[in-house]
Legacy VTK file of the C-alpha trace (Angstrom):
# vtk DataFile Version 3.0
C-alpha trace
ASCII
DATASET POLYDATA
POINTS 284 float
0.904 12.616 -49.369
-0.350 8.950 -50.519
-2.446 7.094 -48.391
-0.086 4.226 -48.124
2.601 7.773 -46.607
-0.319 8.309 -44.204
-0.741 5.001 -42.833
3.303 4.751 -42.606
3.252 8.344 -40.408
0.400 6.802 -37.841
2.279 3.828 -37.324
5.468 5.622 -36.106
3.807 8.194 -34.443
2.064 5.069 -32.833
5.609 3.616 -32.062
7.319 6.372 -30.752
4.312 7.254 -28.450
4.745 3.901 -27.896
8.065 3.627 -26.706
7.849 7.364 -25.369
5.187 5.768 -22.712
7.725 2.796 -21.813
10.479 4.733 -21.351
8.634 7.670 -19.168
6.888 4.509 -17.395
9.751 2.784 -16.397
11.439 6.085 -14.958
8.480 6.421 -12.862
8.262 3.242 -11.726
11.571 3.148 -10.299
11.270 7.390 -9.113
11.912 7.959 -5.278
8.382 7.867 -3.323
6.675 11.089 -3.130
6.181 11.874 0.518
2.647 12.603 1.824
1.028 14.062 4.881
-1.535 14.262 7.277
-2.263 15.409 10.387
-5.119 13.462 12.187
-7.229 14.520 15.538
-7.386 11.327 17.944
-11.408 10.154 18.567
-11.410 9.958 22.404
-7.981 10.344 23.283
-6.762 13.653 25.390
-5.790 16.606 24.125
-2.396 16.651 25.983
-1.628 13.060 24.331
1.763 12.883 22.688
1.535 12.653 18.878
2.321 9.566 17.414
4.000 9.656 13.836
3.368 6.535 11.642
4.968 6.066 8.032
2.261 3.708 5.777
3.835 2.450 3.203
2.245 -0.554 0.833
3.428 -2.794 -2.496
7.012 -3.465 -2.161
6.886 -5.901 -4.716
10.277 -7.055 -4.284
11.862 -9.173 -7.264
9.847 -6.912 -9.315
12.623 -5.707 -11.645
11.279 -2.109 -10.675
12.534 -2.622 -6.817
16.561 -3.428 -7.031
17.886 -3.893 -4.273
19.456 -0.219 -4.463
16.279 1.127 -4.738
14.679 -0.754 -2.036
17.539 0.250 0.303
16.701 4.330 -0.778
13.339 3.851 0.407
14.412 2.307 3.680
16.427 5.625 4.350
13.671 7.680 3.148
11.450 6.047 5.378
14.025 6.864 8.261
14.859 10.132 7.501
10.437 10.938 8.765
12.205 9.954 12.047
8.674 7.783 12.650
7.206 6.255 15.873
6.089 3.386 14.030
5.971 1.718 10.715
2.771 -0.022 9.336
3.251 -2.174 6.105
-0.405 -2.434 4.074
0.658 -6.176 2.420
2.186 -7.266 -1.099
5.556 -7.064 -0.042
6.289 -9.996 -2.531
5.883 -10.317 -5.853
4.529 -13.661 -8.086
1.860 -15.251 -8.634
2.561 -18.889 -6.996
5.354 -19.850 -4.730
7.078 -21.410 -8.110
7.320 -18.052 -9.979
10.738 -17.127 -10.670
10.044 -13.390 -9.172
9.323 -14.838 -5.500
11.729 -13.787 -3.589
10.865 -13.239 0.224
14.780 -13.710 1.069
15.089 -10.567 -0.146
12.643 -8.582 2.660
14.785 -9.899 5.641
18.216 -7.511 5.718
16.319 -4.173 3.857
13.720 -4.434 6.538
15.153 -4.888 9.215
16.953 -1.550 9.104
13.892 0.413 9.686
13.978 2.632 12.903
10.933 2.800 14.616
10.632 2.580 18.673
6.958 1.506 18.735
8.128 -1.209 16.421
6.862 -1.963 12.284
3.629 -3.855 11.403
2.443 -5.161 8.436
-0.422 -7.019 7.136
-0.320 -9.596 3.940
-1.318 -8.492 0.349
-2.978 -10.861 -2.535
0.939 -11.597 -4.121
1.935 -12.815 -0.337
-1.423 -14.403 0.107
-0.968 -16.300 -3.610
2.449 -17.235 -3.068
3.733 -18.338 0.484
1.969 -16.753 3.414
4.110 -18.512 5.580
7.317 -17.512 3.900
6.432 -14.136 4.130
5.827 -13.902 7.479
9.220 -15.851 7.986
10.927 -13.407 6.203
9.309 -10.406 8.024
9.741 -12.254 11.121
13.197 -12.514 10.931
13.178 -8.452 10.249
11.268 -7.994 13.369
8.727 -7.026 11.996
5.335 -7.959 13.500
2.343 -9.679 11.119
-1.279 -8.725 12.204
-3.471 -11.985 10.921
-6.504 -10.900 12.164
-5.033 -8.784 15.046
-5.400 -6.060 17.540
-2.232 -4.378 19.023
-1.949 -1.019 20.698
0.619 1.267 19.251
1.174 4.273 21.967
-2.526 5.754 21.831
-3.942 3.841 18.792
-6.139 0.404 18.854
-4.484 -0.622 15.301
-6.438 -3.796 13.671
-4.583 -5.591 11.030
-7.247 -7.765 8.750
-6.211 -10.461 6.907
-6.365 -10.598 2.874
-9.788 -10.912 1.657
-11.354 -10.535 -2.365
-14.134 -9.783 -2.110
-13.799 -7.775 1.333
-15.403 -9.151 4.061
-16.009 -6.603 7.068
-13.602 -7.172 9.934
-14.505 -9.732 12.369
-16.756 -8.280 15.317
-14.329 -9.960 17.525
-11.877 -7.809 16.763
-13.855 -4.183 17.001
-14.752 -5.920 20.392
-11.020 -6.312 21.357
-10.022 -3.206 20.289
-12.840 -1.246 22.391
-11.220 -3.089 25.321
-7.522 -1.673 24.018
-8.546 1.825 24.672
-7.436 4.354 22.269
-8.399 5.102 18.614
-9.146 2.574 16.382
-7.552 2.128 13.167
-8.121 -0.476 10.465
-4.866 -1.674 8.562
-5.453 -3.569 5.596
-4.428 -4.402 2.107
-7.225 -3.947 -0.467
-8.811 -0.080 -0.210
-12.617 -1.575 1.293
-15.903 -0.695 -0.700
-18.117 1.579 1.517
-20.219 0.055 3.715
-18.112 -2.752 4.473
-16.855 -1.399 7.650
-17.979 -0.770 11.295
-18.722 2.777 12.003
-16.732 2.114 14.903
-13.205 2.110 13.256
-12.921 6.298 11.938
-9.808 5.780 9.756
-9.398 3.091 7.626
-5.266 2.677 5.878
-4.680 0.493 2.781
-3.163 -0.088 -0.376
-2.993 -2.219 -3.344
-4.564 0.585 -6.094
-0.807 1.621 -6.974
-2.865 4.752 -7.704
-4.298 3.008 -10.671
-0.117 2.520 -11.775
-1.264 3.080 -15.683
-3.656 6.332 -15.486
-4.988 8.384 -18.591
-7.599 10.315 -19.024
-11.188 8.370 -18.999
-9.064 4.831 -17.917
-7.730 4.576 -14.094
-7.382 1.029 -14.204
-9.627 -0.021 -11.425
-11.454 -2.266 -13.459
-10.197 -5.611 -14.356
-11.318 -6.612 -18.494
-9.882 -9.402 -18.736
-11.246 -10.867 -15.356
-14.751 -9.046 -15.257
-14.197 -7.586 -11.931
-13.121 -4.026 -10.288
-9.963 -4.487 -8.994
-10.742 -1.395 -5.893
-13.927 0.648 -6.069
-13.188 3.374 -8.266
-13.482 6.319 -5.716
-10.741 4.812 -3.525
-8.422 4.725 -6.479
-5.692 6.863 -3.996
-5.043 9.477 -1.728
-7.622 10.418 0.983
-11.001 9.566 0.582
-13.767 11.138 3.229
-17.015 9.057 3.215
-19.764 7.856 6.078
-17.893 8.202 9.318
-14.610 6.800 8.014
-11.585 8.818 6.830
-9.556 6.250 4.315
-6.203 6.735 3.205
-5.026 4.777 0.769
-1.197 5.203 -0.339
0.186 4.171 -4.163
2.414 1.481 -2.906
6.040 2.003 -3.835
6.392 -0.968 -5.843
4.915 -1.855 -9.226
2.658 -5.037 -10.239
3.724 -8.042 -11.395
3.484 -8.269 -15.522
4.222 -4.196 -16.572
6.729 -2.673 -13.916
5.717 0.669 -15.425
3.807 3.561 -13.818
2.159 6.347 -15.684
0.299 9.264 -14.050
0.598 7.042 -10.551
3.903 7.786 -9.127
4.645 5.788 -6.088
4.476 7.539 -2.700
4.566 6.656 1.089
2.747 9.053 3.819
3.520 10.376 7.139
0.572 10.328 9.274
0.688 12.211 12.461
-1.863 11.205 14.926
-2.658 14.381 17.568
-5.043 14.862 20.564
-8.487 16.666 19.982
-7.960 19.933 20.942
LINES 1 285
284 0 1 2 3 4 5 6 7 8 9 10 11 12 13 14 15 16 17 18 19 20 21 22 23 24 25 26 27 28 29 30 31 32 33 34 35 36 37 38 39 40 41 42 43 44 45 46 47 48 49 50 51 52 53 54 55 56 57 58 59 60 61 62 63 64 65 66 67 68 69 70 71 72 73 74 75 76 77 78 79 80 81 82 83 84 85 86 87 88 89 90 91 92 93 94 95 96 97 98 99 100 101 102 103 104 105 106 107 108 109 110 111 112 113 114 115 116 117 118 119 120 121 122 123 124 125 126 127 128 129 130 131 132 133 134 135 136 137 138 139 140 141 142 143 144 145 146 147 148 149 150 151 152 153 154 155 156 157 158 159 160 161 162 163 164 165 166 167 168 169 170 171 172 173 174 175 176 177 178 179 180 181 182 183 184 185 186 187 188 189 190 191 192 193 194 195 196 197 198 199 200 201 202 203 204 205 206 207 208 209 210 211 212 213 214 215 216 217 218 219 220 221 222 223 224 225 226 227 228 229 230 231 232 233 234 235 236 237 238 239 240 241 242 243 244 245 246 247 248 249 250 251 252 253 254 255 256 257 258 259 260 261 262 263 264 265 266 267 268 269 270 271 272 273 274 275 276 277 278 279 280 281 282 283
């Protein structure tokens, strides 16, 4: 074999791996969510206290051409079919980059989300694409789903104290306000929130920590988990919050792979996109 035969056989085998990623990408990205679960013990709540099932999920992405609408309407009945208590939304429900790109579409939340079942009621926090296109058309949209937006909020959710913080890059911890107010709610206190924090960042007073944004990494191989942005110069989510659960300091984080995909590549490799079912229980 020539050298000019070699070259041609690296450049298809190039191509087909090439196209053999897209292809197995693209099937993933679109892939019903992979359903996780936990089962937490309540900080200071009574052992005979009813447990309280809550579905996270994180990174619609809708107009993304990885979320049709058929697709987004599966998930809606997947989430329903955990029969939850509540649902709590970790941000980037939209996708886009500014209010005029031709992916925004926050009409499309309204009708798909406002078929979720959930007697303590769904909450949701905004992500970077909301927060970089139209906050306020986001929360119109969600509004109009029923669907309640934490902007720097406390609410009480049957026995939890659950804070929803507001966007921030770089994180900021939440405001001491808020730990204060959620003390006075009673219950255990849990920190919703888009971006997966770095450690550190948050008070010791807040044990479990939910967010999103990682995708899981979305493109994962071996040595490269995509948590580090090259062409900005910045980590996109500290590296050992990438996805899943995460035990560190006093916190327990969970951070779920969004069942959307990004803006620019709707593909997913080695990241498939999940939900979880958290069940919150009494101590024994």
């Amino acid at each position: 074999m020539t050298k000019f035969q070699v070259f041609q056989a690296a450049v298809l085998a190039v191509i087909l791996l090439f196209v053999f990623l897209v292809v197995e990408g693209w099937h993933e990205a679109q892939s019903d969510p992979i359903v996780r679960r936990v089962t937490i013990a309540m900080r200071g709540v009574p052992a005979g206290t009813r447990p309280l099932r809550v579905v996270l999920i994180s990174d619609i992405h809708v107009g993304n051409h990885a979320m049709s609408a058929a697709r987004f309407d599966r998930i809606i009945a997947q989430v329903n079919a955990q029969h939850p208590d509540t649902v709590w939304i970790a941000g980037d429900l939209v996708n886009g980059l500014g209010v005029k790109s031709s992916d925004f579409h926050p009409e499309m939340l309204s009708l798909p989300l406002s078929r979720l079942r959930a007697p303590l009621g769904v909450f949701a926090v905004l992500g970077n694409h909301d927060d970089d296109t139209s906050p306020a058309q986001v929360d119109a949209a969600l509004h109009k789903a029923g669907i309640t937006v934490l902007h720097d909020q406390v609410v009480r959710v049957g026995p939890i104290a659950l804070i929803g913080e507001n966007i921030r890059l770089p994180l900021s911890p939440p405001i001491p306000a808020l730990v204060k107010q959620a003390r006075k709610l009673g219950g255990m206190r849990v920190l919703m929130l888009h971006p997966p924090p770095y450690w550190g960042a948050i008070s010791h007073e807040i044990p479990v920590i939910l967010a999103g944004h990682s995708h899981c990494g979305q493109i994962v191989f071996p040595g490269f988990d995509n948590s580090y942005d090259y062409f900005h110069g910045n980590w996109r989510y500290p590296p050992k919050t990438r996805c899943g659960m995460v035990r560190f300091d006093k916190h327990l984080e969970i951070i779920t792979g969004g069942v959307g995909a990004a803006t620019v590549v709707p593909l997913r490799i080695n990241a498939p996109p999940d939900f979880w079912v958290i069940t919150f229980v009494g101590q024994p």
